[in-house]
MIKOLTI-517798 format. One line per 3 residues: number of its first residue (from 1); their letters; for each residue x, y, z of C-alpha. Coordinates in steps of 0.02 Angstrom, whole numbers. Layout:
N
NUM = a = X,Y,Z | ...;
# end
This chain:
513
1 = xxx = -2694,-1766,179 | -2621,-1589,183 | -2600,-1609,356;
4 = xxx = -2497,-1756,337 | -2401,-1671,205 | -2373,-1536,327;
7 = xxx = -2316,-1645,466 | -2209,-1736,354 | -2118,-1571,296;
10 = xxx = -2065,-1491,469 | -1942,-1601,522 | -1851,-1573,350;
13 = xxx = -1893,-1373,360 | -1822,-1385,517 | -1670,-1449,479;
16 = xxx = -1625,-1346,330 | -1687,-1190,469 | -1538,-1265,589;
19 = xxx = -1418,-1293,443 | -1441,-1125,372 | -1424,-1028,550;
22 = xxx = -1261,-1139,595 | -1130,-992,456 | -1229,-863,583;
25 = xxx = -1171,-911,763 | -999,-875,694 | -987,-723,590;
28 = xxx = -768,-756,576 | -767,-916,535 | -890,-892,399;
31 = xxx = -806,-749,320 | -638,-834,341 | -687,-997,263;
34 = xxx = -763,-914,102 | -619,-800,87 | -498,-949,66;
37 = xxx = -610,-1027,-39 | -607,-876,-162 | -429,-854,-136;
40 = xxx = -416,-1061,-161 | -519,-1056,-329 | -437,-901,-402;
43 = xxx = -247,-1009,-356 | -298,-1135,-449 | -389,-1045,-610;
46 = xxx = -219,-958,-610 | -88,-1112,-575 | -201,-1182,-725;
49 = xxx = -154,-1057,-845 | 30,-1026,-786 | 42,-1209,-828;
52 = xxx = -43,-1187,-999 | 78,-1035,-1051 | 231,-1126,-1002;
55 = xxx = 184,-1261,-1105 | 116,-1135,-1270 | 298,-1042,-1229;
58 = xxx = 399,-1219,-1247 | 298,-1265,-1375 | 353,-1103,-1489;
61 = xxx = 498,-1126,-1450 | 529,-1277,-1525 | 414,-1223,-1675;
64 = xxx = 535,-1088,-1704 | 694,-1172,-1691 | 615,-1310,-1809;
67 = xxx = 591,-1216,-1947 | 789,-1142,-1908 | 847,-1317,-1917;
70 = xxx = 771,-1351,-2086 | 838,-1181,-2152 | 1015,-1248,-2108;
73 = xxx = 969,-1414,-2190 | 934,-1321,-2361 | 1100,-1201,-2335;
76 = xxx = 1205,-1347,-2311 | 1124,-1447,-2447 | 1158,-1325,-2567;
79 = xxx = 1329,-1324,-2533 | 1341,-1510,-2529 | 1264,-1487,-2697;
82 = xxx = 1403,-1364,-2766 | 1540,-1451,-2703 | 1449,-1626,-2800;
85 = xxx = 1432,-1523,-2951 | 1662,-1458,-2922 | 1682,-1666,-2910;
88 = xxx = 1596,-1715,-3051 | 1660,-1569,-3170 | 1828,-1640,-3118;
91 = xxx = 1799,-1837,-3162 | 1734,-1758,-3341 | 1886,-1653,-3361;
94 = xxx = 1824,-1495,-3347 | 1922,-1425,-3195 | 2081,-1425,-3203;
97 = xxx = 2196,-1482,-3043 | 2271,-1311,-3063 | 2104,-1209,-3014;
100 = xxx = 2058,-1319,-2859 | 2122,-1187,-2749 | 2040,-1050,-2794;
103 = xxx = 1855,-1138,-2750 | 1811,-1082,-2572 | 1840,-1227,-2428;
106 = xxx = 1881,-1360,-2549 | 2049,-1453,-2506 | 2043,-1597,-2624;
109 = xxx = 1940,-1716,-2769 | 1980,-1894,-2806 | 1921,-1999,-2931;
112 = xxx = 1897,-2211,-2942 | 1840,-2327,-3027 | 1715,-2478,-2967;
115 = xxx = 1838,-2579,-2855 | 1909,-2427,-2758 | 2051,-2391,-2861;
118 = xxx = 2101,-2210,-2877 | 2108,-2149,-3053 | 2140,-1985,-3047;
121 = xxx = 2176,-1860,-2887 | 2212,-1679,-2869 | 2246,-1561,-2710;
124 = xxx = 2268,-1633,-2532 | 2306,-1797,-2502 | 2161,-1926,-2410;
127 = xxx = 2101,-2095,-2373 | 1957,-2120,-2481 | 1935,-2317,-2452;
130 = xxx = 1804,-2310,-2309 | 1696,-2179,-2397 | 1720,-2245,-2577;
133 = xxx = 1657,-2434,-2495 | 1507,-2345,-2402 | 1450,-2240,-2571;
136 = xxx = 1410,-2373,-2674 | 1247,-2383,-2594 | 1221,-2206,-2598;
139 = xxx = 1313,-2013,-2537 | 1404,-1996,-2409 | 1453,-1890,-2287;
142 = xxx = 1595,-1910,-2167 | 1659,-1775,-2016 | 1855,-1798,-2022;
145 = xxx = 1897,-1707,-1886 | 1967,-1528,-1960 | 1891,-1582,-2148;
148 = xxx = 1729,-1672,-2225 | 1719,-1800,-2326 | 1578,-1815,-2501;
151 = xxx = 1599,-1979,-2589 | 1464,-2024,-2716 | 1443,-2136,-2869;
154 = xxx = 1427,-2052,-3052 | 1415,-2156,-3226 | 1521,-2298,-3134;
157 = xxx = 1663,-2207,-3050 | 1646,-2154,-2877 | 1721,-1993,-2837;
160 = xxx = 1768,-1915,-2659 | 1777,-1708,-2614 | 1851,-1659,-2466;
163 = xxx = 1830,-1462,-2406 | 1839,-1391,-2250 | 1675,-1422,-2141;
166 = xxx = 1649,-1238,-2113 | 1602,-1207,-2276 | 1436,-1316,-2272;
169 = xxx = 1333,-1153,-2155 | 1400,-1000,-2107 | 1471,-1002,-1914;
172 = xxx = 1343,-868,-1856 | 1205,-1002,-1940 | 1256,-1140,-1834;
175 = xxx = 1261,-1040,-1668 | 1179,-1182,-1555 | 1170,-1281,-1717;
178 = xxx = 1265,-1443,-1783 | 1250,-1541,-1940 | 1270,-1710,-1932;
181 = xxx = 1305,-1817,-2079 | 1327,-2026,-2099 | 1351,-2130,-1957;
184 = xxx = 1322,-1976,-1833 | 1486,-1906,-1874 | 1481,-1708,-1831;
187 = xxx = 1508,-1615,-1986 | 1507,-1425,-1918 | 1448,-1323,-1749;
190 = xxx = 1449,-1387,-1583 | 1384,-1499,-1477 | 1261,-1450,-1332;
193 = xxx = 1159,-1537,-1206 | 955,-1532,-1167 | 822,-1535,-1299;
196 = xxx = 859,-1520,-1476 | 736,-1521,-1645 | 806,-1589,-1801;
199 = xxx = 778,-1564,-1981 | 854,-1688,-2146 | 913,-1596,-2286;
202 = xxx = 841,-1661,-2468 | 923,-1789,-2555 | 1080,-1797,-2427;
205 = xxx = 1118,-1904,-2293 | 1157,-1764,-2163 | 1028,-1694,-2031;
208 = xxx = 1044,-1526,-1947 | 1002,-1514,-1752 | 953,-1374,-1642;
211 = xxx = 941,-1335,-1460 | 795,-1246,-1398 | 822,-1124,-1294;
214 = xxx = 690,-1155,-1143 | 780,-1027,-1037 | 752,-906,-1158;
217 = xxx = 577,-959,-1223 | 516,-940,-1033 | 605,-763,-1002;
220 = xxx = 447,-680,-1052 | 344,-805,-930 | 444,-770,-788;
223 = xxx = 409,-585,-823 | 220,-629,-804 | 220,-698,-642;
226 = xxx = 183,-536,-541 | 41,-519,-634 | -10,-708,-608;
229 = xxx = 14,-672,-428 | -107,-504,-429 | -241,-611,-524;
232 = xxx = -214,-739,-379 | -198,-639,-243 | -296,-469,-292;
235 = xxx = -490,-503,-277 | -432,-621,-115 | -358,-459,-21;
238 = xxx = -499,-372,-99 | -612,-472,-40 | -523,-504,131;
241 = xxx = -540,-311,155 | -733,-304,115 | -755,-450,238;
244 = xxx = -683,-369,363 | -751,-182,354 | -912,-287,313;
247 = xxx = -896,-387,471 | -831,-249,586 | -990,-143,545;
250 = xxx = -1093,-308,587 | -1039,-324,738 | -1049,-148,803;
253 = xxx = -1218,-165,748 | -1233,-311,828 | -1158,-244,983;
256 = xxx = -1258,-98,989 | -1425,-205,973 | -1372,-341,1119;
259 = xxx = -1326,-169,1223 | -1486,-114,1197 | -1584,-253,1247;
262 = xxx = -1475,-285,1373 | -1518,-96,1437 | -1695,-120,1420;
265 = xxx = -1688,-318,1527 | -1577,-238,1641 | -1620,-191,1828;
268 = xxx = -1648,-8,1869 | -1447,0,1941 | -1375,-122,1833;
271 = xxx = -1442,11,1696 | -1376,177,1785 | -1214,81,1780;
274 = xxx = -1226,69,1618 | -1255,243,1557 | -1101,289,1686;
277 = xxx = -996,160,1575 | -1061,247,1434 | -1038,442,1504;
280 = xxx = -845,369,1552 | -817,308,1374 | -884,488,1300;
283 = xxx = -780,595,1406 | -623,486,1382 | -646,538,1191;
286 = xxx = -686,734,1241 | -536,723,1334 | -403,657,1198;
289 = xxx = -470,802,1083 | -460,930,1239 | -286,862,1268;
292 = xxx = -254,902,1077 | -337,1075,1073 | -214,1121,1237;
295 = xxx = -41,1076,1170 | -76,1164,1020 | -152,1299,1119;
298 = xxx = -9,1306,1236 | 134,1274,1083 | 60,1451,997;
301 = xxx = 58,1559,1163 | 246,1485,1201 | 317,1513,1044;
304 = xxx = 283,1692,1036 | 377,1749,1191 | 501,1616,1131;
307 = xxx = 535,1736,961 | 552,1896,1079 | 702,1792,1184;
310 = xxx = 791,1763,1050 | 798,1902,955 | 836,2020,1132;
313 = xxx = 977,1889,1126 | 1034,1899,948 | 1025,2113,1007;
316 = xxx = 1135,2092,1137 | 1264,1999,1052 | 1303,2082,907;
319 = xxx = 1312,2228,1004 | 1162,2325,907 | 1176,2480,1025;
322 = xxx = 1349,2469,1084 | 1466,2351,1201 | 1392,2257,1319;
325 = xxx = 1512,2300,1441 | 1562,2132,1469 | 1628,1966,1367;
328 = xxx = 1558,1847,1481 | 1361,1948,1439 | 1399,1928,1272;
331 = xxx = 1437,1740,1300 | 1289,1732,1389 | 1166,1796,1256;
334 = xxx = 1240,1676,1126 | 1195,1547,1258 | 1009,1593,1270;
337 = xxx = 1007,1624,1068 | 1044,1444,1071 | 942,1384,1222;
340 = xxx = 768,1478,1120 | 813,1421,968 | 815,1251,1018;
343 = xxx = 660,1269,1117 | 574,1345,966 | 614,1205,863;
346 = xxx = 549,1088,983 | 385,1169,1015 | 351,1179,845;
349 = xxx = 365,990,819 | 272,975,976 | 141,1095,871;
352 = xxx = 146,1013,723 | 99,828,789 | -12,908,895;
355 = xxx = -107,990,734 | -85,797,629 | -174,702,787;
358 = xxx = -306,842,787 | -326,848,596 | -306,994,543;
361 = xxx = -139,994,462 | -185,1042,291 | -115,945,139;
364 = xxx = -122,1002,-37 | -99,863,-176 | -7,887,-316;
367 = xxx = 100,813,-453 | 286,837,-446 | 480,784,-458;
370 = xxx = 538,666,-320 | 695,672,-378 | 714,832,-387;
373 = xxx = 656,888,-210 | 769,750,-131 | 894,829,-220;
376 = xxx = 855,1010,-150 | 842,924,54 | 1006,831,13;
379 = xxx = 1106,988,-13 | 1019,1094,132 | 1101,938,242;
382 = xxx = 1262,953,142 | 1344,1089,267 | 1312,1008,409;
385 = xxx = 1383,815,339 | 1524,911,291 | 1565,978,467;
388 = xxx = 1543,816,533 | 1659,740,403 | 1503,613,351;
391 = xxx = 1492,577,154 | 1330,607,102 | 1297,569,-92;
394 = xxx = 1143,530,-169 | 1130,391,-326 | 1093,461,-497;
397 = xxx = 902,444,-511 | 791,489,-659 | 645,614,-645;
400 = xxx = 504,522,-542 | 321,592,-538 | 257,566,-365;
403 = xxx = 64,623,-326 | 90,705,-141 | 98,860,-45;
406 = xxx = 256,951,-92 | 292,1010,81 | 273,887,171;
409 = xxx = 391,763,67 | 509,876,105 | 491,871,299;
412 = xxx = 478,706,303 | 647,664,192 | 707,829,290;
415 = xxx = 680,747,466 | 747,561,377 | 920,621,324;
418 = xxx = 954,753,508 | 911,568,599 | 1044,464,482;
421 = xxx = 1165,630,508 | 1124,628,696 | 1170,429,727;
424 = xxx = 1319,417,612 | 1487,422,689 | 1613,559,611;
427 = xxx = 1689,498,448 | 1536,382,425 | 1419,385,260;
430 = xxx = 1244,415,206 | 1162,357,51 | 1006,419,-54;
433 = xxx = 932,309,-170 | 771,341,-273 | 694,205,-369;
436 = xxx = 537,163,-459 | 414,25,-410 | 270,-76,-459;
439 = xxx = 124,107,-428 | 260,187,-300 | 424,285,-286;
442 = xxx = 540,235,-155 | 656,352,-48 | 780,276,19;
445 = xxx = 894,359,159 | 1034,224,213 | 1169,259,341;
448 = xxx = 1308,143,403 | 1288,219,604 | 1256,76,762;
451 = xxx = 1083,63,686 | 939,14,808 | 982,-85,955;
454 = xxx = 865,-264,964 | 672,-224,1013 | 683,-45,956;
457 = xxx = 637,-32,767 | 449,-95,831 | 432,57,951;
460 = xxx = 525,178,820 | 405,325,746 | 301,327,899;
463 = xxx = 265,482,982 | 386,560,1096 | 493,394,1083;
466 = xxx = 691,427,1104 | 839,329,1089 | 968,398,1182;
469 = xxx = 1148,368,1115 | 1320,410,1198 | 1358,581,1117;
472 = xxx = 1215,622,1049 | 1118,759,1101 | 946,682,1068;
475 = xxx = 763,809,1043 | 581,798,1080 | 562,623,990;
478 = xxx = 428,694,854 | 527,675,702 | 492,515,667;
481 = xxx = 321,502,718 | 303,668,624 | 373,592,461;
484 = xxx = 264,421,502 | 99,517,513 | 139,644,377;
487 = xxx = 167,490,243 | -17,376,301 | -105,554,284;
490 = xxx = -42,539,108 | -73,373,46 | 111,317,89;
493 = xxx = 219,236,229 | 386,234,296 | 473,98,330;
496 = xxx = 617,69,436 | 744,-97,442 | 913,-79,550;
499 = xxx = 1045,-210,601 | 1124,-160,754 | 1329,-92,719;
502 = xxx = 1276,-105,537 | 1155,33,492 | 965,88,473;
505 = xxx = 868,101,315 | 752,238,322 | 630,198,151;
508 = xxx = 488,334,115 | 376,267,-1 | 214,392,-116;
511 = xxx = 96,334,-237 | 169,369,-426 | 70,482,-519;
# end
């Protein structure tokens, strides 16, 4: 019987042993289809509670702006009350005509009896038939246009107020606020369109409405979508990244394992071809790092001849020990002060790339002022935007921490600003504009020059890459690349966007401290 059992089993062990290997034979695919479904589940856990939020938010809303419409109920009750209480003390006699005036927003009180008849009447003159007919079922409240209208019975008369509708809520009350009273006749406010929430006031026929303000109730929501987004999209890039380091190292394992055995299988010369593939892949490295070790080499031993030119040069020039017997030497030795200089310059970028692709350019972290050391670079360029007749200005910016190596900010917003000064046209203008961001501070160098032409920005900030522009004298085509590398070594990145005859934007961008 255990036999059977056992025969019956290994078909079904042998399919789960073909499902199970079938996420191995494609190590991509795998990885890829359980990232989106982590990214997929985390969308909609968060797309689930934006939509709760939203609806809390509304909801609030209107809770608030409820209990605002029933405090404007009970304000203009009260009044409605007080200007009952004016009415019936005149019907009794006890206010004279002669004092209507001085009660505030009342215009006028009439008094009749049963069949409509006026009585008695004091202040302005009004219709009272329609509202004496409709209160002998109960108040009323009319909206007459500029004036409202209170007619109620009392001990068999019926008596009618008018006052000005104002006076039932103060104006700042009412701000996206009416009050309503019989018949939907508007008594004060203004009218408004969307959702409203309504209150009655006590004992009066009159019912205050209010708009709620959805714009403003989902202001605050709005201002939570970035973080919506990061829950959404965070442990999916997260997890995208693991993946991929996690796959890369599996397959160089994987590589290295199927080389082996391939080694081992292979025929005596198929395996000295091998190792010579292997030897050719070695030495290709050893010779990138030799290649490194030589420029920089070569960049020292050039440079220091290079100082002994120019200041011979500089000697001869000034004259140091006397006329040089000549103008035209003279002229000459500015020439080669010039000629070294520029050389210098350009075999120390050549230097200092070659030290960043070798590694050893040391960088020392610290906390400081963005703002302030784009200020210091942007008046070292001052001088020479002046003699080109370029306006260079930078935008008030407040102090901005930035966690980075102080020195080599400065050479790379430095070598950012000489390139917008180099590619502007005279009479042209650069901008500077620092700004904070979401864990970063951005450094932004704009200039309205021809800008890149099409297919350019992609190849921009490689090494040794120029762009040669009518009347522009053009150097080794390391500032860029110098900047580039300078800002990755740091945590950062430059970024460049250009529309050709319209400009570049040159945007350095370092972790916030």
């Amino acid at each position: 019987m255990a036999g059977e059992r056992t025969a019956a089993l290994s078909p079904f062990q042998h399919a789960l042993a073909r499902l199970a290997a079938l996420p191995t034979r494609n190590i991509r695919a795998t990885v890829l289809l359980c990232v989106l479904g982590i990214a997929g589940s985390f969308a909609a856990a968060g797309a689930l509670q934006m939509r709760h939020d939203q609806l809390e938010a509304t909801r609030q809303a209107a809770y608030f702006e409820s209990k605002r419409a029933g405090e404007i109920a009970a304000v203009a009750a009260a009044s409605l009350s007080r200007f009952k209480q004016l009415g019936e003390a005149f019907a009794d006699g006890r206010l004279p005509a002669a004092v209507l005036g001085a009660q505030p927003g009342l215009r006028a009180i009439a008094v009749a009896d049963a069949s409509g008849l006026v009585l008695s009447q004091a202040g302005e003159s009004f219709d009272t038939a329609s509202a004496v007919k409709l209160a002998r079922s109960g108040p009323v409240v009319l909206g007459m246009g500029e004036r409202t209208l209170l007619a109620f019975a009392d001990q068999g008369k019926l008596i009618a107020v008018a006052f000005d509708g104002a006076a039932l809520a103060p104006e700042a009350l009412l701000d996206g606020a009416s009050l309503v009273g019989t018949r939907g006749s508007r008594l004060a406010g203004y009218g408004f369109a969307g959702r409203t929430v309504s209150a009655r006031a006590d004992g009066w026929p009159i019912e205050a409405r209010v708009a709620i303000d959805d714009a403003g109730a989902l202001a605050a929501w709005y201002g939570s979508l970035p973080l919506y987004l990061f829950v959404i999209l965070g442990p999916a890039l997260v997890g995208a990244g693991l993946a991929a380091v996690f796959v890369r190292e599996f397959e160089r394992r994987a590589k290295a394992s199927e080389a082996v055995r391939a080694l081992r299988a292979a025929k005596p010369g198929e395996a000295q071809l091998l190792i010579r593939l292997a030897n050719a892949e070695r030495a290709a490295a050893e010779a990138q790092r030799s290649k490194g070790e030589f420029i920089a080499h070569m960049s020292h031993e050039l440079r220091t001849p290079l100082n002994a030119i120019i200041g011979f040069a500089e000697v001869i020039e000034r004259g140091f020990y006397g006329p040089a017997g000549h103008p035209k030497y003279v002229e000459y030795a500015r020439d080669i002060g010039m000629a070294g200089r520029g050389l210098h310059d350009k075999i120390g970028d050549i230097l200092e790339f070659a030290n960043l692709e070798a590694g050893r350019y040391p960088l020392r972290p610290s906390v400081f002022d963005a703002a302030e050391l784009v200020g210091a670079c942007v008046g070292e360029q001052a001088g020479r935007a002046f003699s080109r007749r370029i306006a260079l200005e930078m935008s008030p910016a407040a102090p901005s921490s930035v966690r980075a190596d102080a020195l080599a900010t400065r050479r790379i917003v430095t070598n950012l600003l000489a390139n917008a000064l180099l590619y502007t046209q005279e009479g042209g203008r650069v901008r500077v504009i620092l700004s904070e961001e979401e864990g970063a501070v951005s450094i932004a160098v704009i200039d309205n020059g021809n800008g890149f032409q099409p297919g350019e920005t992609g190849s921009a900030g490689g090494a040794f890459k120029r762009f040669e522009r009518a009347g522009v004298s053009t150097g080794t085509g390391l500032g860029l690349a110098i900047a580039v590398s300078l800002a990755r070594r740091m945590g950062g990145a430059v970024r460049l966007d250009s529309t050709h005859g319209e400009g570049t934007l040159a945007e350095l961008r370092l972790p916030k401290a």
